[in-house]
C-alpha positions as CSV (number, residue, x, y, z in Angstrom):
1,X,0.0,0.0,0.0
2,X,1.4,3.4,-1.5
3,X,2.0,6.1,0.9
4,X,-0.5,9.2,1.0
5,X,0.8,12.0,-1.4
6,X,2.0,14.7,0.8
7,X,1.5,17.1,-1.7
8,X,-2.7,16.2,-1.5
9,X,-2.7,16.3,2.0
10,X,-1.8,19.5,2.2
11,X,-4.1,21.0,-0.6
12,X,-6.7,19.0,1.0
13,X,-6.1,21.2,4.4
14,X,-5.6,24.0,3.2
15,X,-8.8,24.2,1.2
16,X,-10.4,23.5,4.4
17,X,-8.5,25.8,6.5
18,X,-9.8,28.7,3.6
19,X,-13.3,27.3,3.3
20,X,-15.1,29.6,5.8
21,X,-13.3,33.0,4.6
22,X,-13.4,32.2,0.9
23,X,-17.2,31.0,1.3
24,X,-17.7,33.8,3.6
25,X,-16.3,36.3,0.8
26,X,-17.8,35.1,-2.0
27,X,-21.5,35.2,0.2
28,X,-21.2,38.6,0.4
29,X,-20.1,39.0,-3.6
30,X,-23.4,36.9,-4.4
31,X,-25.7,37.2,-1.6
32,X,-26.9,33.6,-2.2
33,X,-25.8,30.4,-0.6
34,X,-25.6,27.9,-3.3
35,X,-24.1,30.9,-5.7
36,X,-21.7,31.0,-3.2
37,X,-21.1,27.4,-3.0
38,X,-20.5,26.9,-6.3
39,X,-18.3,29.5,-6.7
40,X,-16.3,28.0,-3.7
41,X,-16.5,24.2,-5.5
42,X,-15.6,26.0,-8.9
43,X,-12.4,27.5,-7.4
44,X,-11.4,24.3,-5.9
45,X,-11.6,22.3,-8.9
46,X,-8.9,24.7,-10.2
47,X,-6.8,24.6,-7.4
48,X,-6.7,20.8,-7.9
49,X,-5.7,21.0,-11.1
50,X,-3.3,23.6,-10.7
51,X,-1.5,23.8,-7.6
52,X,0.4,20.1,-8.4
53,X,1.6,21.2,-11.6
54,X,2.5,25.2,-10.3
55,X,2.8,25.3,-7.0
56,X,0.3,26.5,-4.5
57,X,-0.6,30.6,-4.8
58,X,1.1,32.7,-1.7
59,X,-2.6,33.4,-0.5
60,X,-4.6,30.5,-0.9
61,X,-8.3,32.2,0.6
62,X,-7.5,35.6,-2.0
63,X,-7.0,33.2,-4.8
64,X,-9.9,31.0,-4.3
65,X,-11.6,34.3,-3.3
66,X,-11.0,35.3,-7.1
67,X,-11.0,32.5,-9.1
68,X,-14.4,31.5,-7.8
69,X,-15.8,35.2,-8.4
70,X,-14.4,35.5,-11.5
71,X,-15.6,31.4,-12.9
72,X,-19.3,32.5,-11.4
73,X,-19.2,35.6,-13.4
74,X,-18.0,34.1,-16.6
75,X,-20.5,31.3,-16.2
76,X,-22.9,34.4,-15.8
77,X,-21.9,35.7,-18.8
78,X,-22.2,32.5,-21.3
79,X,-25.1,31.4,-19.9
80,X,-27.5,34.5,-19.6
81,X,-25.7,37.5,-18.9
82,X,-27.4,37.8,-15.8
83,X,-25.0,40.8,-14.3
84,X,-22.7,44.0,-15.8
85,X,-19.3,42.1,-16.1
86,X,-16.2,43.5,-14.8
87,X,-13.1,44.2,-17.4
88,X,-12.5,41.3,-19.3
89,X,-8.8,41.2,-17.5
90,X,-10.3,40.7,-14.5
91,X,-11.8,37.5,-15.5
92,X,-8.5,36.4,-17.1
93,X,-6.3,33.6,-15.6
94,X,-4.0,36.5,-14.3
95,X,-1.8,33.7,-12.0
96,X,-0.1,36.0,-9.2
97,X,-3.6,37.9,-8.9
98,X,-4.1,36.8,-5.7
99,X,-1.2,39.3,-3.9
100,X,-2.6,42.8,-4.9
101,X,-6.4,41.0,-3.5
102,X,-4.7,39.5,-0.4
103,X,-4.0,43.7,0.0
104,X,-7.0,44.6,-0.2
105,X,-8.9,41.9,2.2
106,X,-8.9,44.0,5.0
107,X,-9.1,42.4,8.3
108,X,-11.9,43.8,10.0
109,X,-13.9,43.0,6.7
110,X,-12.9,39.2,6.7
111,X,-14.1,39.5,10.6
112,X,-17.4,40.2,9.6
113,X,-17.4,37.9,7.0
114,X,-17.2,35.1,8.6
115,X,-19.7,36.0,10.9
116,X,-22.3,36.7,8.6
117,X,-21.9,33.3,7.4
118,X,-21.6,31.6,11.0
119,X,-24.6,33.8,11.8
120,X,-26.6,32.5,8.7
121,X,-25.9,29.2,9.5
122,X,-27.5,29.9,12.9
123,X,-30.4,32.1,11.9
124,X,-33.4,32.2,14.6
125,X,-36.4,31.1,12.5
126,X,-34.4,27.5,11.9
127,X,-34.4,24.8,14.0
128,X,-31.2,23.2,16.1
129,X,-31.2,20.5,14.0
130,X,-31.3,22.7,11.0
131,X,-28.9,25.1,12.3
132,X,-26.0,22.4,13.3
133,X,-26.7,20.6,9.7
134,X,-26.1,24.0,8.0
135,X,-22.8,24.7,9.9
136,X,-21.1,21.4,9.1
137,X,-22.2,22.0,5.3
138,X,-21.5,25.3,5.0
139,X,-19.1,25.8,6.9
140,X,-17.0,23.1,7.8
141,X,-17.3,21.3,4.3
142,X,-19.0,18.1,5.6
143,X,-20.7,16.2,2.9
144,X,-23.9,15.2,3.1
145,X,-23.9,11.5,3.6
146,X,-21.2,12.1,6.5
147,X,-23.2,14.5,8.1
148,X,-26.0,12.1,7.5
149,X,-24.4,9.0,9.4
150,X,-23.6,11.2,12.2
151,X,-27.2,12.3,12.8
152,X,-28.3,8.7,11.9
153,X,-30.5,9.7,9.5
154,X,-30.9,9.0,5.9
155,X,-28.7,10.7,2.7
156,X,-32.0,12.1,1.5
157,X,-33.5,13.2,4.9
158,X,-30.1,15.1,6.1
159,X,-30.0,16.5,2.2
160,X,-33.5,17.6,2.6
161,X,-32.8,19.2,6.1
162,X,-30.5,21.2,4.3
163,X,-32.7,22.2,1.7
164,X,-35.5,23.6,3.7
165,X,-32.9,25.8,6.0
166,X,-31.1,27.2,2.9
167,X,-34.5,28.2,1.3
168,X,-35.7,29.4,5.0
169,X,-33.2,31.9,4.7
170,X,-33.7,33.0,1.3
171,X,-36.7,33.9,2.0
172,X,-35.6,35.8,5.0
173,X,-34.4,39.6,4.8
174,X,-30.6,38.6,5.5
175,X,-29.0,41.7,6.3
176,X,-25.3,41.0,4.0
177,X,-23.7,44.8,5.1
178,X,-21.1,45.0,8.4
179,X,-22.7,44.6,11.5
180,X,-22.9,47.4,13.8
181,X,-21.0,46.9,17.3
182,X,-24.0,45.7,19.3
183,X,-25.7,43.5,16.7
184,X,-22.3,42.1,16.3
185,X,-22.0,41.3,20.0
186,X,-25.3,39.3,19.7
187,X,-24.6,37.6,16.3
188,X,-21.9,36.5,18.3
189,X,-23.3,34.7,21.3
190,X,-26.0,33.2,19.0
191,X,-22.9,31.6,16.6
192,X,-21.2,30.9,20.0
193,X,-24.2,29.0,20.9
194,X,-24.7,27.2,17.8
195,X,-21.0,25.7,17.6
196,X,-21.6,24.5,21.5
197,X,-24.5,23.1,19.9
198,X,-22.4,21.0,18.0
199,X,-20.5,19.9,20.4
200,X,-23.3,18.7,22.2
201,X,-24.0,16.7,19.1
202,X,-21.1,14.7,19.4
203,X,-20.3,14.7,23.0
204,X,-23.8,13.2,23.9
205,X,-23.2,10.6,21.1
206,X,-21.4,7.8,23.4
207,X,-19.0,5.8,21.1
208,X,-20.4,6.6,17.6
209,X,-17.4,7.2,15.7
210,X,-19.4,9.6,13.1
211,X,-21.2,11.6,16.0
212,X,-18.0,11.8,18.0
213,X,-16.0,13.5,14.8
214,X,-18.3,16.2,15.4
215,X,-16.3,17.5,18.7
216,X,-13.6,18.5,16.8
217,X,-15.3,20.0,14.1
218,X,-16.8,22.5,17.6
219,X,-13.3,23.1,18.5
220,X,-12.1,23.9,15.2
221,X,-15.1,26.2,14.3
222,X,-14.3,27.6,18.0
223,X,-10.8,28.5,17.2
224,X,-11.8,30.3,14.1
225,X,-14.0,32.2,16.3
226,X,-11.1,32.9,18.5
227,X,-8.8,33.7,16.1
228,X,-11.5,36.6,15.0
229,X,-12.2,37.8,18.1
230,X,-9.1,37.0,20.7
231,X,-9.9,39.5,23.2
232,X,-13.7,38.7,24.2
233,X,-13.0,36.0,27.1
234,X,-16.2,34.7,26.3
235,X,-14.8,32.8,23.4
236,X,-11.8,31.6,25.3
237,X,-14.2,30.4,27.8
238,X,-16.2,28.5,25.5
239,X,-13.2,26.7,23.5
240,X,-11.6,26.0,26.9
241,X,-14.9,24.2,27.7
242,X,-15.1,22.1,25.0
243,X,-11.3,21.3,25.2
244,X,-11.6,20.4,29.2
245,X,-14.8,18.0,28.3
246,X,-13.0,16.5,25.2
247,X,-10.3,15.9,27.0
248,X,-12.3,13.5,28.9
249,X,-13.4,11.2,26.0
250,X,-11.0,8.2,25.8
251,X,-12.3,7.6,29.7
252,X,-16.0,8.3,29.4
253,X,-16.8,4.9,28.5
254,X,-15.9,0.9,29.0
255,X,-14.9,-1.2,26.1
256,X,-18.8,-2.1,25.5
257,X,-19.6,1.5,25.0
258,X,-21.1,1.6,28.8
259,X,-20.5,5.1,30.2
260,X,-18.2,5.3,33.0
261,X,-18.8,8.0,35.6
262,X,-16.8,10.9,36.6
263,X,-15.3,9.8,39.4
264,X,-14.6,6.1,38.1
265,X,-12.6,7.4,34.9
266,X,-9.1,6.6,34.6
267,X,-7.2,10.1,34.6
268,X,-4.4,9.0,33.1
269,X,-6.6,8.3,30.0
270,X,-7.0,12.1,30.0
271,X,-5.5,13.7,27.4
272,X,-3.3,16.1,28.6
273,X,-2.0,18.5,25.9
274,X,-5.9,19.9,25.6
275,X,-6.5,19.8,29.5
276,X,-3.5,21.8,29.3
277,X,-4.6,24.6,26.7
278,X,-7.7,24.6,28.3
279,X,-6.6,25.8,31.8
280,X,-4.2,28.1,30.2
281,X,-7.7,30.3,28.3
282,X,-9.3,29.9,31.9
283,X,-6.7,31.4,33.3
284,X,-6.4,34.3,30.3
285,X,-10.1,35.1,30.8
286,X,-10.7,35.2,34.0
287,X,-8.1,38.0,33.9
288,X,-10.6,40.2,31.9
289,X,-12.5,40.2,35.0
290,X,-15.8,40.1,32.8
291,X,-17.3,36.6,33.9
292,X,-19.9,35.2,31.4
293,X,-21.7,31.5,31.3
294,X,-19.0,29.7,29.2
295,X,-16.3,31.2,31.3
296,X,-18.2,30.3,34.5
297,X,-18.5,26.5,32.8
298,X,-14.8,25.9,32.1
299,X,-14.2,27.5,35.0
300,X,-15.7,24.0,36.7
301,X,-14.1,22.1,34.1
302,X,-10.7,23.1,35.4
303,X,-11.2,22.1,38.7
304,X,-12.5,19.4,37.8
305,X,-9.5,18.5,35.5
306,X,-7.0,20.1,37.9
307,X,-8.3,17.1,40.3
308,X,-5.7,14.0,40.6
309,X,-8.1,11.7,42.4
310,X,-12.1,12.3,42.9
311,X,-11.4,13.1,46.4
312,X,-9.1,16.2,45.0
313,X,-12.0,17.6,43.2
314,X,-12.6,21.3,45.0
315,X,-16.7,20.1,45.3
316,X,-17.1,23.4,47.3
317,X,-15.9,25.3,45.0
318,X,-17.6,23.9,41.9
319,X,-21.3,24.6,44.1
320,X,-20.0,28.5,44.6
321,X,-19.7,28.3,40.4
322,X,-22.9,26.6,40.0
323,X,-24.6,29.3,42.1
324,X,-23.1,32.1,40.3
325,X,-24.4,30.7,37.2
326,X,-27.4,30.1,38.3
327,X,-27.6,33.7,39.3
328,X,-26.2,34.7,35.3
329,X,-28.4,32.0,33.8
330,X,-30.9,30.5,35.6
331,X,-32.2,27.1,34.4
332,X,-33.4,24.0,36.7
333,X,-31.0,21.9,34.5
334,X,-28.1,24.5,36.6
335,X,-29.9,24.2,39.3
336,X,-29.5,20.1,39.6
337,X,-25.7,20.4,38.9
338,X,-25.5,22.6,41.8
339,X,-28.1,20.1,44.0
340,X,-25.1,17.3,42.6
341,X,-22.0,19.8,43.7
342,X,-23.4,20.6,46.7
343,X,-24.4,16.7,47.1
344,X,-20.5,16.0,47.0
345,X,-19.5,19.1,49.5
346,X,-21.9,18.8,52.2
347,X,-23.6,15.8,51.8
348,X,-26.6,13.6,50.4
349,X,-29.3,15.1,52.3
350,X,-28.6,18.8,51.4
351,X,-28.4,18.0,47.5
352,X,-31.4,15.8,47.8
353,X,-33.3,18.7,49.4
354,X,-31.8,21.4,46.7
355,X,-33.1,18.7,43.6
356,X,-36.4,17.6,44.9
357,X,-37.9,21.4,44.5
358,X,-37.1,20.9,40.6
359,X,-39.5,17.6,40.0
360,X,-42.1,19.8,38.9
361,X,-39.5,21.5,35.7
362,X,-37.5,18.0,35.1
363,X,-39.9,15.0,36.0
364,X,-39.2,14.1,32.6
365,X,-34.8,14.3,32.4
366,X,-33.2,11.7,32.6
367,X,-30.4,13.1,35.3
368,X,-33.0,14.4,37.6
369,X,-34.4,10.7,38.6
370,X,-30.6,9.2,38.4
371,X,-29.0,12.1,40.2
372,X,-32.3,12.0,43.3
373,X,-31.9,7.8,43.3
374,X,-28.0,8.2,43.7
375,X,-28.9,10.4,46.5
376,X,-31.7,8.1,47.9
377,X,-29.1,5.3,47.7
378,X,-26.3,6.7,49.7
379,X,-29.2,8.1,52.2
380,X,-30.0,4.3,52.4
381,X,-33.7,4.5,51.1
382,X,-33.1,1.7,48.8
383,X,-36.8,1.4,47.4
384,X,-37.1,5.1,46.8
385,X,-33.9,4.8,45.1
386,X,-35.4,1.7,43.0
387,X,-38.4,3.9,42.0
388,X,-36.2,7.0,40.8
389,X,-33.5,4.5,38.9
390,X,-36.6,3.0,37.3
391,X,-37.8,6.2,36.3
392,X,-34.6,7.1,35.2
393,X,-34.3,4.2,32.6
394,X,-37.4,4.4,31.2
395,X,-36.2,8.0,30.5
396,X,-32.5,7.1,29.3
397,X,-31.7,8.2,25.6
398,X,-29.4,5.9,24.8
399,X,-28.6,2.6,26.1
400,X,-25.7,3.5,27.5
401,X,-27.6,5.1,29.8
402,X,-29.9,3.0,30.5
403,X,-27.3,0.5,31.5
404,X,-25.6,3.0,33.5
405,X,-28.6,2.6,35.8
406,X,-29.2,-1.0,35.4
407,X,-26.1,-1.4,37.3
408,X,-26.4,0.3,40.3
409,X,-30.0,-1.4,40.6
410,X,-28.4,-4.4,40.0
411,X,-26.3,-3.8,43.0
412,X,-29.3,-2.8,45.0
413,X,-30.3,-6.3,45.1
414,X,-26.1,-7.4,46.4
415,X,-25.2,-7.2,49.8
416,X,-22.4,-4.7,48.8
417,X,-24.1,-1.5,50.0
418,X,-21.1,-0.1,51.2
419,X,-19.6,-0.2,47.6
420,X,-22.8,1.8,46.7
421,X,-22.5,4.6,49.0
422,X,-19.1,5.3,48.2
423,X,-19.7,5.0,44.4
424,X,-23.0,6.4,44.1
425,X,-23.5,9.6,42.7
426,X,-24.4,12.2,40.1
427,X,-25.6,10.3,37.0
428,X,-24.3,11.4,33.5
429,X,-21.9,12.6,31.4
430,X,-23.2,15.7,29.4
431,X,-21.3,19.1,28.6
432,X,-24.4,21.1,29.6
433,X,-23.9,19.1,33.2
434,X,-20.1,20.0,34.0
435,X,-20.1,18.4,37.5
436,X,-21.4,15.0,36.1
């Protein structure tokens, strides 16, 4: 088996690497999605022809940038003359035309850019579902039957998911001119939300190869967003986030795709170099002094990675996060990870009483039932516990939770009670549910 060609690789990544500005770009030049994909495909097709035989351009996004506007525009022209065309050098092969471009791509421009396309992808009138398809199309490049597998879905569903978003948005008034300062600060937190949206995606998807590729697509789309806007500490807390949870994965579950909980993982499986990273962008935010909810969630993250053992884990000071948070964001879902934290600091009997107030907001979650029987259990009200585990599988989502629970009903029916109390605990492994 022949060695992959070097020379493809790195095409391969660098077209992806350009994808978002060149698409981004060329958006703005057509003010129409598939226009714009086309232009972006059309512009690639050259670049695989070419940049074996020549030698890659010294800016690859301002020569994709051009080539596709300038193959659009021709194909314009033979087909119906739809549009004035520029001077006909302009839509000559002009080879180093990419440098005096590259010049004029100004950098605030390209900012915005991109964030007219991430906030495109996550306009309001579409769905989740729609809005994390769009972004790993439009965006990130994902073809359809990928993006398909990963949702488990069919080629022709995912394809006409995508279908009805893109014509959603057509029909919408899409504003395509710079944001102003405050409707950029809220395009942002919407595209900040959609990317942890896809990280969701994949970080709920238990051992599903396909779903689980969709965590580093977050973090990738993440760092672009950093890389645009490296002083808001919002975005440093919300890639440190996802790098602290991700780092988690190789030790989230057993070798039959059973989830192992927090405080039974093997930390050495931890990977390191992105717990790493992530504590250093903690760290870098929380200097800006300007907390915000993905900050306040890596924040508990980082203790929890900074932990050696379970025992290590700072429970205390994960319950004074959660309560700030619940403060900035209130939810019931942040109000049972602070019933868990608070579980761990003080006790059984004061998380129980800070969960049960929520039955009436989450009788139908899955974590509230296993987190309230863990509880039960370790208080020693073994039937109570039964019911809540019971209600807690017939709620799972996956079977890997369901098993989960199995288990420790299994062991209600042992005579090794002590193991349960002092393995008992918060049930679940979700990035919305950072003590878990």
């Amino acid at each position: 088996m022949s060695a992959p060609d070097p020379d493809a690789a790195w095409i391969a990544a660098a077209l992806t690497a350009a994808r978002p500005q060149v698409l981004a770009a060329l958006l703005r030049v057509f003010r129409d999605l598939d226009t714009a994909e086309e232009a972006f495909q059309d512009a690639t097709l050259r670049a695989l022809r070419t940049w074996p035989r020549n030698g890659p351009p010294r800016d690859v996004a301002a020569w994709m940038i051009l080539v596709g506007r300038n193959a659009t525009l021709d194909g314009k022209r033979r087909v119906a003359r739809l549009a004035p065309l520029p001077p006909e050098e302009a839509l000559s092969d002009l080879g180093d035309a990419e440098a005096p471009l590259a010049e004029a791509i100004d950098a605030g421009s390209y900012r915005d850019d991109i964030l007219r396309l991430l906030f495109i992808c996550c306009h309001p009138e579409l769905p989740a579902t729609q809005q994390i398809a769009l972004a790993l199309r439009i965006v990130s490049g994902l073809g359809v039957p990928r993006i398909a597998r990963a949702f488990l879905v069919s080629e022709a569903a995912m394809e006409q998911r995508i279908t009805r978003a893109k014509a959603r948005i057509a029909r919408s008034a899409v504003p395509y001119e710079a944001p102003g300062a405050a409707e950029r600060a809220a395009r942002l937190s919407a595209v900040a939300a959609m990317v942890y949206l896809v990280f969701n995606a994949g970080y709920s998807a238990g051992t599903h190869a396909e779903r689980a590729e969709l965590c580093d697509e977050a973090v990738r789309l993440a760092r672009l967003l950093l890389r645009l806007f490296g002083t808001e500490p919002e975005m440093m807390g919300l890639l440190a986030l996802m790098l602290l949870q991700h780092a988690r994965t190789p030790a989230r579950f057993d070798g039959e795709g059973g989830i192992v909980p927090l405080d039974d993982q093997d930390r050495t499986l931890w990977r390191g170099p992105l717990i790493a990273e992530g504590l250093a962008l903690v760290d870098k935010a929380m200097r800006h002094r300007s907390p915000g909810p993905y900050q306040i969630q890596a924040a508990i993250a980082a203790l929890h990675a900074r932990a050696a053992r379970p025992e290590d884990t700072d429970w205390a000071g994960i319950a004074r996060l959660y309560e700030a948070l619940e403060r900035m964001q209130p939810s019931p879902v942040v109000s049972l990870n602070r019933a868990s934290a608070v579980g761990k600091a003080e006790g059984p009997a004061a998380g129980l009483a800070l969960a049960d107030p929520l039955a009436g907001s989450l009788d139908s979650y899955f974590y509230f039932h296993g987190l309230r029987g863990a509880f039960l259990l370790q208080l020693g009200r073994t039937g109570e516990a039964r019911e809540a585990m019971g209600r807690a599988i017939a709620l799972a989502g996956t079977p890997a939770e369901a098993a989960q629970i199995r288990l420790q009903l299994d062991r209600l029916s042992g005579d090794g009670m002590g193991r349960e109390k002092k393995s008992a605990g918060p049930v679940g492994s979700r990035p919305a549910d950072t003590s878990l």
